[in-house]
C-alpha positions in Angstrom: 94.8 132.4 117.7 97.3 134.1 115.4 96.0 136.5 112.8 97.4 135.8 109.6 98.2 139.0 107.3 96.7 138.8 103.6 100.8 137.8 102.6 100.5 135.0 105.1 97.7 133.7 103.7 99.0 133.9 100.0 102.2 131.7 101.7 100.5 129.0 103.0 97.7 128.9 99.5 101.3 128.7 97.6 102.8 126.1 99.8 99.7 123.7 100.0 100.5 124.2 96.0 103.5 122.9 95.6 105.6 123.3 98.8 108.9 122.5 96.6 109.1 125.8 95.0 112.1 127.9 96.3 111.3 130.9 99.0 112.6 133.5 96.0 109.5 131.7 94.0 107.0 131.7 96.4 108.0 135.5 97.1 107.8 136.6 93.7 103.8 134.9 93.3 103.1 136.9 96.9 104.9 140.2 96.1 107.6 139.8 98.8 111.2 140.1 98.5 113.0 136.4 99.6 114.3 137.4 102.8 111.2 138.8 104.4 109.1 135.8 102.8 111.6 133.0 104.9 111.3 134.9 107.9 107.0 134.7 107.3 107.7 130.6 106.6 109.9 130.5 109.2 107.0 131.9 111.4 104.2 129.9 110.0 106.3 126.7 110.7 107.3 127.7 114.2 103.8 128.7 114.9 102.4 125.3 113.3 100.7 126.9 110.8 102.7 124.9 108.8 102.7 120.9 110.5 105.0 119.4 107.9 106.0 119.4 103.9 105.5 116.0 102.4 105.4 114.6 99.6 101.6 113.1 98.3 102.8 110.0 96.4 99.9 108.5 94.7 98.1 105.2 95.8 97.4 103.4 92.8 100.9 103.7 91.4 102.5 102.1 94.4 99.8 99.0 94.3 97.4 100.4 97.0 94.5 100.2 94.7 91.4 99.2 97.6 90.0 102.8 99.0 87.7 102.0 101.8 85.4 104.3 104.3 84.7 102.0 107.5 82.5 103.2 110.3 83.2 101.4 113.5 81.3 101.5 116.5 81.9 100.5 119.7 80.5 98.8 122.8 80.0 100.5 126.0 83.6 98.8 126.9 85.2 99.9 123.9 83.8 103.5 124.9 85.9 103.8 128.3 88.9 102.6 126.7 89.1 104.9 123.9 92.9 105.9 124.2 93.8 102.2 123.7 91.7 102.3 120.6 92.8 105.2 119.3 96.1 104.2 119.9 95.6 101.0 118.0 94.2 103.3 114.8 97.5 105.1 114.7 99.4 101.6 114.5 98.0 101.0 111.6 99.6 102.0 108.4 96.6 101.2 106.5 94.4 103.5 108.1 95.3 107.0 106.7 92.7 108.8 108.9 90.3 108.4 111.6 87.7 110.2 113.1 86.0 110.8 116.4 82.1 111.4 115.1 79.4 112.3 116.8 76.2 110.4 115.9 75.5 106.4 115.5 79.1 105.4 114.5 81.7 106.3 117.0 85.0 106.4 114.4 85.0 107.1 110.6 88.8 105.6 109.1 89.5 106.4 105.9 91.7 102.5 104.9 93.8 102.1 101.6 95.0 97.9 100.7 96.5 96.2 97.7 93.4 94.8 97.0 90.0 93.7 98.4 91.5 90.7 99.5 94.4 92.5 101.4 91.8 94.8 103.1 89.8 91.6 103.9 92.6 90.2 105.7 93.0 93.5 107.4 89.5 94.0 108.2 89.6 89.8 109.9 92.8 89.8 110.9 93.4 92.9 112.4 90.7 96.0 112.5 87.8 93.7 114.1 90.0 91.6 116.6 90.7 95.1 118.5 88.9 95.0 121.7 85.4 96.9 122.7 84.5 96.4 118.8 80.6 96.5 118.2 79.8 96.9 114.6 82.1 97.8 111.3 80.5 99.2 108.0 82.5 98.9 105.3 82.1 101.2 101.8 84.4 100.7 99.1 85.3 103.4 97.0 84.7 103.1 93.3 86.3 106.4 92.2 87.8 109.4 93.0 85.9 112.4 92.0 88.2 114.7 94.0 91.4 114.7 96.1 93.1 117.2 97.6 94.5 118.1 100.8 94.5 122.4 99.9 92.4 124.1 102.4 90.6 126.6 101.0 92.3 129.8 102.4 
């Protein structure tokens, strides 16, 4: 593992920030010159530090207004074909993230839909027609008490 220098660190806290500030910015807020600041992005990107800069459009705006948490286990069947699963989850545009866990569910998937009736129609149509499928729990989030995707550096 890489050691990252106290500069590094300051990088990556102002990226997860706003990553569309301008290397000159982001080396004037870390005490850098511009130059010397690229080369350390450059690096940090390379390294994959840095995976990818995106944009974080938000949800509700675009008429994705159903959050759901669903816990999915699976059968013993479903266990020895867990690549095929997993690579089932990814197909899904839906699902934002999923989870190996460890414990009584096998997979945590974090689901966004129109509505309740569009995740309802995922959830039938979709999600619990993929094979090895035991048991899905379904929470629906009421509210968002905090969002972010910083890491706290």
């Amino acid at each position: 593992m890489t050691q990252l220098d106290s500069f590094e660190i300051n990088i990556l806290r102002e990226l997860q920030r706003d990553a569309n500030q301008t290397t000159a910015e982001i080396a004037e807020r870390v005490g850098l010159s511009a130059s010397p600041c690229w080369r350390r992005i450059d690096r940090l990107e390379r390294d994959g530090f840095i995976r990818k800069r995106v944009a974080i459009v938000d949800r509700r705006k675009v008429g994705l207004s159903a959050h759901v948490f669903a816990q999915v286990k699976l059968n013993a069947h479903g266990r020895a074909n867990l690549d095929e699963f997993s690579a089932a989850l990814r197909s899904f545009p839906e699902v934002l993230d999923a989870y190996v866990l460890m414990g009584a569910m096998d997979f945590m998937l974090r689901v966004v839909a129109k509505d309740i009736d569009a995740y309802e129609s995922f959830f039938f149509d979709r999600l619990s027609k993929l094979p090895g499928i035991q048991e899905i729990n379904s929470t629906v989030a009421l509210s968002e008490i905090k969002s972010t995707t910083e890491l706290p550096l």
